[in-house]
Backbone bond lengths (Angstrom), bond angles and torsions (degrees), N, CA, C in turn:
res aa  C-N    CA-C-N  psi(-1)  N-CA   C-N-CA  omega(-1)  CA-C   N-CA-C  phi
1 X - - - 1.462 - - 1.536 111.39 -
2 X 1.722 112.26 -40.28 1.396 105.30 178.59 1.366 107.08 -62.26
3 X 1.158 140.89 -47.21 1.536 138.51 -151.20 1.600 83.74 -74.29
4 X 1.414 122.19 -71.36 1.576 114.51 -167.42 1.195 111.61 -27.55
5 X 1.486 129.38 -34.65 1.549 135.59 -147.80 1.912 89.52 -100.37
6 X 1.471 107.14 -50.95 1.204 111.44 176.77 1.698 112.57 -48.79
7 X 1.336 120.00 -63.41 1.390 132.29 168.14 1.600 106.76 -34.49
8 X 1.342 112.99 -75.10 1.622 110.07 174.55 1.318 136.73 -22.28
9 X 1.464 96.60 -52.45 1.595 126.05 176.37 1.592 108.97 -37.95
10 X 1.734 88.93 -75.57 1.502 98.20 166.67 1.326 152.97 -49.55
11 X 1.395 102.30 -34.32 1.272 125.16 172.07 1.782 104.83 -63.75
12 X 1.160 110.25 -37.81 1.350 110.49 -167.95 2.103 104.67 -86.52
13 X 1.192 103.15 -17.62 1.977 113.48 158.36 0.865 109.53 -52.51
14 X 1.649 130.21 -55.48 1.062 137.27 -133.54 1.595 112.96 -109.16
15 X 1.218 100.65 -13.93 1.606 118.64 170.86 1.235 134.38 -131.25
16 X 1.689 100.26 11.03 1.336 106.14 134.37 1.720 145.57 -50.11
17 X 1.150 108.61 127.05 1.897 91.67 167.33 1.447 109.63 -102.77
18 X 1.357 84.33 159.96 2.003 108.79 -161.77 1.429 75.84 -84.72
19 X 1.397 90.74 150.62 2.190 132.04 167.55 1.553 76.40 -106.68
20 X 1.519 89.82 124.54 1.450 100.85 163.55 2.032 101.24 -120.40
21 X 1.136 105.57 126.03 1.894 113.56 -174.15 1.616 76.42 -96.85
22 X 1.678 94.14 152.20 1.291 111.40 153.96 1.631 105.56 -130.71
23 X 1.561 107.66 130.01 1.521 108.21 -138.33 1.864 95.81 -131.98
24 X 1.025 120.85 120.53 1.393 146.25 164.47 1.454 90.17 -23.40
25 X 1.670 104.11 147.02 1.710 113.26 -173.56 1.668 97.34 -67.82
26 X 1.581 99.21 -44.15 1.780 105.89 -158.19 0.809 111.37 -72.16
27 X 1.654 133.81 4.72 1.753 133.62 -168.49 1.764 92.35 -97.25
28 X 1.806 116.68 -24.14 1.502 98.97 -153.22 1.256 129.86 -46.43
29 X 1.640 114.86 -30.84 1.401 100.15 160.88 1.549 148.80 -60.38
30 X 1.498 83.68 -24.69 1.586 89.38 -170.07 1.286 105.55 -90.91
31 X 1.273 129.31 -6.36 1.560 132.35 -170.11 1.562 95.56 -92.09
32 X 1.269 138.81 0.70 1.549 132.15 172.06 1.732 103.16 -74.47
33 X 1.159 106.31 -57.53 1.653 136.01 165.56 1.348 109.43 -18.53
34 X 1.455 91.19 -70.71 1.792 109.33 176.54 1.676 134.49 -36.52
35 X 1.797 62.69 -74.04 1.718 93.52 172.86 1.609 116.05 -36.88
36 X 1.763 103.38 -55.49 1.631 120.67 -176.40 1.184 106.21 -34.51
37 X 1.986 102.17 -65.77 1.328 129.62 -159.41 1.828 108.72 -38.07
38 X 1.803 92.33 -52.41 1.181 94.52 177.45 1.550 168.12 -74.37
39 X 1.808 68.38 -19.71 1.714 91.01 158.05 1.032 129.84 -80.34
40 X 1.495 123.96 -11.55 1.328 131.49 -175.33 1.675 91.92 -83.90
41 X 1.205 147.95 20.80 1.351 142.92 161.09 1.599 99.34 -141.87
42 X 0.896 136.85 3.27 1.456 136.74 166.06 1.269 113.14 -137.98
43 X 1.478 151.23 46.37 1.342 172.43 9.16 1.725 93.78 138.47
44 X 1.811 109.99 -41.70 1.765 110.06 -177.22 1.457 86.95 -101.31
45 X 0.975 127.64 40.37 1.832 95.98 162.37 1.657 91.26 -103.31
46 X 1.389 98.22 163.75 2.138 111.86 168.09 1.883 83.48 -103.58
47 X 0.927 137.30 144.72 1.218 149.03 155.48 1.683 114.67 -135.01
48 X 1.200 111.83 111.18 1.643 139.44 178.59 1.654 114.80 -98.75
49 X 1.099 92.35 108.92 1.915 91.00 -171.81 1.298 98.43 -112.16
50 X 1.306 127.94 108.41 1.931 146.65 176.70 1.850 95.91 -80.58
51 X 0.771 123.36 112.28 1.692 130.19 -177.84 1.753 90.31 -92.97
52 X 1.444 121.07 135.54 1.298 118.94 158.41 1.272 120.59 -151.30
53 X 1.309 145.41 -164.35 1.849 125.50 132.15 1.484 103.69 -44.07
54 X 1.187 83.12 170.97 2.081 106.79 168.43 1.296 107.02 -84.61
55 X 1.148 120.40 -36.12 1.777 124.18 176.56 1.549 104.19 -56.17
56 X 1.701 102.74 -85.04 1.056 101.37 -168.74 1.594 126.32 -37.21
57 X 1.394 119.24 -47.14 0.983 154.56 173.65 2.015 106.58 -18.91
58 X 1.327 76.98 -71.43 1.769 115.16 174.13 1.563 91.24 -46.76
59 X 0.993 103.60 -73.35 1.770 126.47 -169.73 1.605 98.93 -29.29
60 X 1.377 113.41 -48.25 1.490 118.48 -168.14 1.159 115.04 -86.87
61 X 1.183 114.79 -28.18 1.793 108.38 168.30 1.389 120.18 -83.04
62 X 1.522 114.73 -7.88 1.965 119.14 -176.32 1.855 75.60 -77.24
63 X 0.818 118.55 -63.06 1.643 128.59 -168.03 1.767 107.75 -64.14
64 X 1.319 126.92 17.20 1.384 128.36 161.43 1.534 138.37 73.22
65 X 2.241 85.88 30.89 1.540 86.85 -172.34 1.526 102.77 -89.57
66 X 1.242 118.52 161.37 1.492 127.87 -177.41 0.778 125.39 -69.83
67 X 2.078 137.02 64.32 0.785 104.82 170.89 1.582 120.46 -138.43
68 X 1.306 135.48 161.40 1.611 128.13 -168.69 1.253 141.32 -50.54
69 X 1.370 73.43 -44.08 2.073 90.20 -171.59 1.502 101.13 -155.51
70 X 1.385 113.48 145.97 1.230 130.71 -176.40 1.136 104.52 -103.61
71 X 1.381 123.21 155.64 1.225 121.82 152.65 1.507 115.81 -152.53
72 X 1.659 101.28 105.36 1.919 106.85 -170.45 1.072 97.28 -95.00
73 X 1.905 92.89 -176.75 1.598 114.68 -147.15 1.789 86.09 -105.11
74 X 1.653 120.59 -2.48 1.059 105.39 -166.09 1.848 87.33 -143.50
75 X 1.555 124.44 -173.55 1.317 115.35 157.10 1.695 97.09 -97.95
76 X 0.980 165.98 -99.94 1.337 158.21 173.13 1.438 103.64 61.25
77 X 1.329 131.62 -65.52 1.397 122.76 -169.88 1.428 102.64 -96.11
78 X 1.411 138.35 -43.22 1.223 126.13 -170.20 1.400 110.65 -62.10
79 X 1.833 133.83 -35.58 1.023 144.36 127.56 1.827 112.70 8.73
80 X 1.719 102.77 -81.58 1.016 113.31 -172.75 1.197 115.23 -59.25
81 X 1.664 112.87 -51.65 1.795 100.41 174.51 1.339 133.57 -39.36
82 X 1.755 104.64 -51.03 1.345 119.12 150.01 1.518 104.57 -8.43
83 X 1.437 102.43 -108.73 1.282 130.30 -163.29 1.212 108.55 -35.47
84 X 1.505 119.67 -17.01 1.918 105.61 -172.74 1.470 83.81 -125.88
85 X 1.307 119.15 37.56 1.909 116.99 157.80 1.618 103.53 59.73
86 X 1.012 131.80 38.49 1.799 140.21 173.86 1.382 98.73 -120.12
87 X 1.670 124.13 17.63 1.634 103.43 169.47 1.593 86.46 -156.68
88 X 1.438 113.23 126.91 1.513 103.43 175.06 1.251 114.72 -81.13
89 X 1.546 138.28 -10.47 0.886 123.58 -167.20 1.550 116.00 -108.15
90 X 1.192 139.79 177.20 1.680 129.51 170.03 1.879 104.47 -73.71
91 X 0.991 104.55 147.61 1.267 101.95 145.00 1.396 145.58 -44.24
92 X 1.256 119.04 127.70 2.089 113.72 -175.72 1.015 99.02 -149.18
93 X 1.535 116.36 114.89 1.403 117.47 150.35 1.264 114.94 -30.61
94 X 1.442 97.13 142.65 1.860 109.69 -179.43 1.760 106.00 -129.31
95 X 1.085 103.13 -17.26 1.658 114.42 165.65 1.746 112.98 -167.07
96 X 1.262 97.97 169.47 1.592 92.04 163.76 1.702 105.64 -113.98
97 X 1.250 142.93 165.01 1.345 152.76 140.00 1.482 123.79 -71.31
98 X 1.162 130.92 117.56 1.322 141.84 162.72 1.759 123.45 -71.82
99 X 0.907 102.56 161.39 1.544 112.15 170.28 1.612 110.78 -107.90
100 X 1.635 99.11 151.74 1.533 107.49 178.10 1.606 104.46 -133.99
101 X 0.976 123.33 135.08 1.475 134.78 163.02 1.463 95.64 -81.96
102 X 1.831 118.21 133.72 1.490 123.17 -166.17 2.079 91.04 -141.84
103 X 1.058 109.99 142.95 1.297 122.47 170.72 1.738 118.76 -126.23
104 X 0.952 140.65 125.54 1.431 154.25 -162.61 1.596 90.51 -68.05
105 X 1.330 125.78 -52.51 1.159 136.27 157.18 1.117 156.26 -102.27
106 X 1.719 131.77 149.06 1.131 114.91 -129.76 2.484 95.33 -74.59
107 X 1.169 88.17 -179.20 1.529 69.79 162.37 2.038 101.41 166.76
108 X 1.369 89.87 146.99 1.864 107.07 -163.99 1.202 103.75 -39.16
109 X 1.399 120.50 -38.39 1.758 121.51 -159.37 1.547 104.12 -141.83
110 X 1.143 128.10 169.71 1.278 118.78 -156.83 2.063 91.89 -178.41
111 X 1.497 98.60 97.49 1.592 99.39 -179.87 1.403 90.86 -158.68
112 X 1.527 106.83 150.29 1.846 119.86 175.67 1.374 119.97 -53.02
113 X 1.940 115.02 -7.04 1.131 122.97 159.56 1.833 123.03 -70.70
114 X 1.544 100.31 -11.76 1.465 96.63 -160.82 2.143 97.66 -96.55
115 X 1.779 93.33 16.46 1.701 81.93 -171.65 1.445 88.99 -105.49
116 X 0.868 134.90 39.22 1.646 140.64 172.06 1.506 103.34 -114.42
117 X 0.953 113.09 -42.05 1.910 110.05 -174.87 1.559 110.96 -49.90
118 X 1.201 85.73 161.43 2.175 93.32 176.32 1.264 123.37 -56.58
119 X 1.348 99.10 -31.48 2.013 105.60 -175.87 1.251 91.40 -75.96
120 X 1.433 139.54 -15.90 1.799 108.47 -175.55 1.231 91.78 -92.56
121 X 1.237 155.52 150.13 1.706 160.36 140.85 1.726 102.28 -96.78
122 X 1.776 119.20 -28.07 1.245 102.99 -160.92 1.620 99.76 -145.77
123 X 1.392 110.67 134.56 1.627 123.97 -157.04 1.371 106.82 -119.95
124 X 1.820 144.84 92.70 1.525 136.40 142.90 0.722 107.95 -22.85
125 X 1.088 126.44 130.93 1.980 147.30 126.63 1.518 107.53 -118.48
126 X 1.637 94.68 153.83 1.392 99.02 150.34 0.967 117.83 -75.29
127 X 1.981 134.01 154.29 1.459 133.27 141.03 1.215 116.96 -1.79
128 X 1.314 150.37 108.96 1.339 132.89 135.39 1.551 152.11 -48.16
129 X 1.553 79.35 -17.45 1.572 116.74 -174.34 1.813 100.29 -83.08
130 X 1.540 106.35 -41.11 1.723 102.79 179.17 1.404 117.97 -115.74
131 X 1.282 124.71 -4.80 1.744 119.70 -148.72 1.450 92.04 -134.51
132 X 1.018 133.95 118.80 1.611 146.11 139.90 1.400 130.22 -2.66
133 X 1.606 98.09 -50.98 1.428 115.21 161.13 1.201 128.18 -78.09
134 X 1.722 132.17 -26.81 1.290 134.50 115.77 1.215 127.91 8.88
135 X 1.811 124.31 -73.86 1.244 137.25 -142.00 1.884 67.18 -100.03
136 X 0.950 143.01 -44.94 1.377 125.64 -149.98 1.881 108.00 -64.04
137 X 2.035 97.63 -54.55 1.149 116.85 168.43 1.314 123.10 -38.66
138 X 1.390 119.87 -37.68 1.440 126.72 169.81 1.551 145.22 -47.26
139 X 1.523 76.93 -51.27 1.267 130.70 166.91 1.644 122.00 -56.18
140 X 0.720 112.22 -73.38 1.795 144.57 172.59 1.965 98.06 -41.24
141 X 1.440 105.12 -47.10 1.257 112.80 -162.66 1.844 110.65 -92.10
142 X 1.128 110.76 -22.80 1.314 145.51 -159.45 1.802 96.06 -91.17
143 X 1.548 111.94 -43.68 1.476 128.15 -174.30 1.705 88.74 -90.65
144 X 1.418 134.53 -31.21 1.492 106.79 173.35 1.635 97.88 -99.01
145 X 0.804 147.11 38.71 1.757 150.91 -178.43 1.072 107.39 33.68
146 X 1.434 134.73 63.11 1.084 135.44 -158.98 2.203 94.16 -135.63
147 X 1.133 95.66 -13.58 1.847 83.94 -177.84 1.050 139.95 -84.17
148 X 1.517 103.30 -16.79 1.653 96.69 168.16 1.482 112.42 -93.24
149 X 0.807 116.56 3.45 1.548 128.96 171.55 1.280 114.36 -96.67
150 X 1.299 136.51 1.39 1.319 143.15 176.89 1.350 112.26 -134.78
151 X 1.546 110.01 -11.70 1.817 114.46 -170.31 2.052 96.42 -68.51
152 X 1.025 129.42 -8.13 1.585 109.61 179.22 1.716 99.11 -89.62
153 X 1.218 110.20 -20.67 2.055 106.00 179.59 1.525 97.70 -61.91
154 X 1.201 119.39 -51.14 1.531 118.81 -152.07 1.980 116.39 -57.63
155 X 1.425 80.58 143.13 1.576 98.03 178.08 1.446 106.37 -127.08
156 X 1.297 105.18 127.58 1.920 107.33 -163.52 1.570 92.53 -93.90
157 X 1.381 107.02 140.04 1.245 137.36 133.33 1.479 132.25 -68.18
158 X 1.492 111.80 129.53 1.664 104.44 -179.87 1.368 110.31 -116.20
159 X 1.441 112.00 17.65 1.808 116.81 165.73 1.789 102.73 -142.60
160 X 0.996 104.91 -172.64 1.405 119.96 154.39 1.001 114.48 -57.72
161 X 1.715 110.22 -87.94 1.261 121.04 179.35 1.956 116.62 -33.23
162 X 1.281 90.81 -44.14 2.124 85.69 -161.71 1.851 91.84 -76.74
163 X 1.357 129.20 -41.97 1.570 111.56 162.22 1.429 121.70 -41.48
164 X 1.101 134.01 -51.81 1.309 148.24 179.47 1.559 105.03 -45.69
165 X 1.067 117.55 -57.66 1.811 144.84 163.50 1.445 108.53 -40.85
166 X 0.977 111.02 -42.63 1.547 127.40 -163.31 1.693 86.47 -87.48
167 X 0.831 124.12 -94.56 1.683 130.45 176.55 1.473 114.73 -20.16
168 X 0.982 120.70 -38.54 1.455 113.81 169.49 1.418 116.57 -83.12
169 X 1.074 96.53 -24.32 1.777 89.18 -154.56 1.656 101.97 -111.15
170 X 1.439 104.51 -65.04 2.017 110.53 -162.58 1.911 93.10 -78.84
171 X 1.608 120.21 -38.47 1.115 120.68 -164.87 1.570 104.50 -90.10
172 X 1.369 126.98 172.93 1.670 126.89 155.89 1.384 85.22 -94.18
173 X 1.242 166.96 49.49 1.459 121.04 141.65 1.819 96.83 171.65
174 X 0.862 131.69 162.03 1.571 118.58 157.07 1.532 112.64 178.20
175 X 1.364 127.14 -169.28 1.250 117.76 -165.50 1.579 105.47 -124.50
176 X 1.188 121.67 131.37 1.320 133.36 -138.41 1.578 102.74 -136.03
177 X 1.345 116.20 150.61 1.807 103.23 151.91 1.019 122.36 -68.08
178 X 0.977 133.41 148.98 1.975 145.09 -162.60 1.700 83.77 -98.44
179 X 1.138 122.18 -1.28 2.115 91.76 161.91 1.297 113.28 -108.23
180 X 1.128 122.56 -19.19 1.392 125.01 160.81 1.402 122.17 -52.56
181 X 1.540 108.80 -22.53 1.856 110.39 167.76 1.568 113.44 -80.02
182 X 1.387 125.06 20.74 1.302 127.80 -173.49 1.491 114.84 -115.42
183 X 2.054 110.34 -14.79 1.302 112.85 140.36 1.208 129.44 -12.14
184 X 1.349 118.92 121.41 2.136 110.44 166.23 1.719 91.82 -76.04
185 X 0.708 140.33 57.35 1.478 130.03 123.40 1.454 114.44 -110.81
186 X 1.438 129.26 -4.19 1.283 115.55 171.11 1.557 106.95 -124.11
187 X 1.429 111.97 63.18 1.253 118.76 142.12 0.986 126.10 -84.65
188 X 1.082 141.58 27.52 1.665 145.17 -168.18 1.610 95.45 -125.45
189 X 1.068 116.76 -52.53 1.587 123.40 154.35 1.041 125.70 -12.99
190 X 1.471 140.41 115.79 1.523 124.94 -176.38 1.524 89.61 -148.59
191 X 1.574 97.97 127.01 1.776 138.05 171.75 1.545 90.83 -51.23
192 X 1.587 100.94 138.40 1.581 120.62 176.34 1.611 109.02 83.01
193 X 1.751 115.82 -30.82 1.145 83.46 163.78 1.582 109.23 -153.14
194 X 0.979 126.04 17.05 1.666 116.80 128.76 1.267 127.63 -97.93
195 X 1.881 109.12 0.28 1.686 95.92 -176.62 1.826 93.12 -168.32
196 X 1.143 98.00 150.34 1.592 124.87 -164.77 1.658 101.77 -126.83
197 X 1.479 102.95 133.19 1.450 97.82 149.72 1.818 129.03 -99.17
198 X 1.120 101.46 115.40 1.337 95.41 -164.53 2.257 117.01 -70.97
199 X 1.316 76.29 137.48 1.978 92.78 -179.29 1.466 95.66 -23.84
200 X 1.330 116.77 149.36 1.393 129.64 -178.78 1.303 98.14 -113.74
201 X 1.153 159.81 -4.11 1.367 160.88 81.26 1.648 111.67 18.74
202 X 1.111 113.65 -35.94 1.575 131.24 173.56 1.789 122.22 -76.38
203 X 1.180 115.83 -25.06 0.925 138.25 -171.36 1.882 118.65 -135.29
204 X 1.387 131.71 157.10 1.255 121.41 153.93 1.772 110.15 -94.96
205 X 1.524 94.99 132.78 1.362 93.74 169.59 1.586 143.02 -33.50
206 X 1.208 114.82 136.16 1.946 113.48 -162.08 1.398 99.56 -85.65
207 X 1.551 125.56 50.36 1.422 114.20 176.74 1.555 125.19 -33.20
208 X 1.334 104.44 132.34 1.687 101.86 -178.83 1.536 119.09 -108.64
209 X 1.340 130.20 117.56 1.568 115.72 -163.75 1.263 104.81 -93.52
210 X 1.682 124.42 165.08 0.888 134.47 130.88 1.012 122.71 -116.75
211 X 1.765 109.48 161.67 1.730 123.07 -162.93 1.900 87.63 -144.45
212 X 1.350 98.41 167.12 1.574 118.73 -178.12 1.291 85.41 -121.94
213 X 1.321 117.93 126.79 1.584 122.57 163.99 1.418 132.96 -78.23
214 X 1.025 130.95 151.53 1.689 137.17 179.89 1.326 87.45 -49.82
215 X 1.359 146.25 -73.94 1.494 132.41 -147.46 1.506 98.21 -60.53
216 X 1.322 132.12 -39.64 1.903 122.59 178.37 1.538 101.01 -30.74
217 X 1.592 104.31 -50.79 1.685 99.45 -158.06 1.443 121.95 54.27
218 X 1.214 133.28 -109.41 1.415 126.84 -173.49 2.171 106.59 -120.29
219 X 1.324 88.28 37.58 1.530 99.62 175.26 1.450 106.10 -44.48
220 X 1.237 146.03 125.64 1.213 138.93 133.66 1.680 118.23 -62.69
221 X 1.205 134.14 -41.42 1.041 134.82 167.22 1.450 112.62 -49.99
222 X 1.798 107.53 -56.97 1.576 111.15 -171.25 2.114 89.31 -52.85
223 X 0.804 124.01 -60.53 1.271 139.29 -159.53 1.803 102.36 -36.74
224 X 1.415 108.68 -48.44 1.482 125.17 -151.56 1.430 91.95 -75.16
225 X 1.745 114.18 -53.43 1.536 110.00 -169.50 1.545 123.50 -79.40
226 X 1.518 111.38 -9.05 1.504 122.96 158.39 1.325 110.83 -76.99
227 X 1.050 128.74 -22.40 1.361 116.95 167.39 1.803 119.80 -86.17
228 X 1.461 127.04 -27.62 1.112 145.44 117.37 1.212 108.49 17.52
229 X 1.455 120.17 -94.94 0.968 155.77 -179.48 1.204 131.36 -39.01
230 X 1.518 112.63 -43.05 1.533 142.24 134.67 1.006 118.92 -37.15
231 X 1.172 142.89 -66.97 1.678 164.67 -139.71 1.516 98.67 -81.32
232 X 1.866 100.26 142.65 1.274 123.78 -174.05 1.888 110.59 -62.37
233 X 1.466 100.66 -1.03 1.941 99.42 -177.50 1.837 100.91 -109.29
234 X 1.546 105.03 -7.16 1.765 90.96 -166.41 1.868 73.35 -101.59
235 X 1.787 126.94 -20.45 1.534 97.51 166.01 0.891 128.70 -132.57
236 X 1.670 108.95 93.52 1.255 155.13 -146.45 1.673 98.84 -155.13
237 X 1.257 102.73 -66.52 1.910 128.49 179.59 1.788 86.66 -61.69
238 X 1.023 110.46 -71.22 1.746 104.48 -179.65 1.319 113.80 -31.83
239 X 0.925 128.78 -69.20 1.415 154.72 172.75 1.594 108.19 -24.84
240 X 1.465 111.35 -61.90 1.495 133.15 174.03 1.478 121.37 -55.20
241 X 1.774 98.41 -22.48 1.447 108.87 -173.51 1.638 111.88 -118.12
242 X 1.489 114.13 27.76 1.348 124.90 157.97 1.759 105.95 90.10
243 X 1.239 99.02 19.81 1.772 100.48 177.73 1.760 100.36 -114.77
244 X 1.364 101.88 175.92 1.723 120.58 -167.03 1.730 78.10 -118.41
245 X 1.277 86.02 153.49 1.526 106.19 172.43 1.311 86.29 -138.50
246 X 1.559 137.86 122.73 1.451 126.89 -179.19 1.266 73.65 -117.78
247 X 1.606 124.04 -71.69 1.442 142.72 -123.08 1.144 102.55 -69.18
């Protein structure tokens, strides 16, 4: 009976199909979390998480790569899949993204007033032109009148991650997603005085959608971890990793 049960087991590994997520750069940390969470109640799923931009991302499934479920840094493309029948489901926020004011160094006070002083010469952002967090950064700075007066510091970022990069290293200081500070490389980092989350009042929220893709088709798996994903325990983990779950 054990081997039958043993045999079964396997048989059912092995003929499973993988949920492949295609997953927003700024989630990568928190999607390890997730992922865990989730297998420990779905034990037979294969789950494959492709980390990219949201563009590109997008880019690869209009063009027919295989994969289940999306999950962007913005609604904008999951929207679009929608709309051109490449996502059966509507769009739903699954978190929002915040902003962080970040300084290379440590320092007493820490406000979007302090990126005007002489010691900053050089300001991270994301793209505004491509990244979500971009349009937020813009935004944020634009609502304290602070951007055209600071737009010659700036050095664009075209991910999360490479803004983040930029802020520590080529820039003194810049404005970042607040989950990207949850990296183990920025434990050395300490809130209040190398880094702020800035008022969300300042900005409109970076809603992030998810969609179930046409290739899921009648996935039960794709099905289980979009709902996952949804659920008051995967935003909880959001929560932990510097995002709002209002919605």
């Amino acid at each position: 009976m054990k081997i039958f049960l043993s045999l079964l087991i396997t048989s059912i590994f092995l003929n499973a199909t993988p949920v492949n997520v295609a997953v927003a750069a700024n989630v990568s940390y928190a999607i390890k979390t997730l992922k865990e969470t989730f297998l420990k109640k779905h034990p037979q799923v294969q789950l494959n998480i492709i980390l990219g931009s949201s563009g590109k991302l997008t880019a690869q499934i209009t063009h027919g790569a295989p994969y289940d479920i999306l999950m962007s840094a913005n609604m904008l493309y999951p929207n679009a899949l929608y709309k051109n029948a490449l996502a059966i489901t509507k769009p739903k926020v699954y978190a929002q993204g915040k902003l962080a004011l970040i300084s290379n160094k440590r320092r007493a006070k820490l406000s979007l007033a302090l990126l005007t002083d002489k010691s900053i010469s050089r300001v991270a952002i994301a793209n505004p032109k491509t990244a979500p967090y971009g349009v937020a950064a813009k935004e944020a700075l634009t609502n304290a009148k602070l951007y055209k007066k600071l737009k010659p510091k700036f050095i664009y970022g075209e991910s999360v991650s490479q803004t983040l990069s930029y802020a520590v290293t080529a820039a003194d200081a810049g404005l970042v997603a607040a989950s990207s500070l949850y990296s183990p490389k920025m434990k050395s980092y300490i809130e209040g005085e190398n880094w702020i989350l800035l008022d969300t009042k300042e900005y409109k929220p970076i809603s992030q959608g998810i969609v179930i893709l046409k290739h899921a088709k009648s996935s039960t798996d794709a099905a289980a971890f979009y709902e996952f994903i949804l659920s008051k325990e995967a935003a909880a983990i959001f929560i932990a990793f510097g995002y709002n779950c209002s919605e």
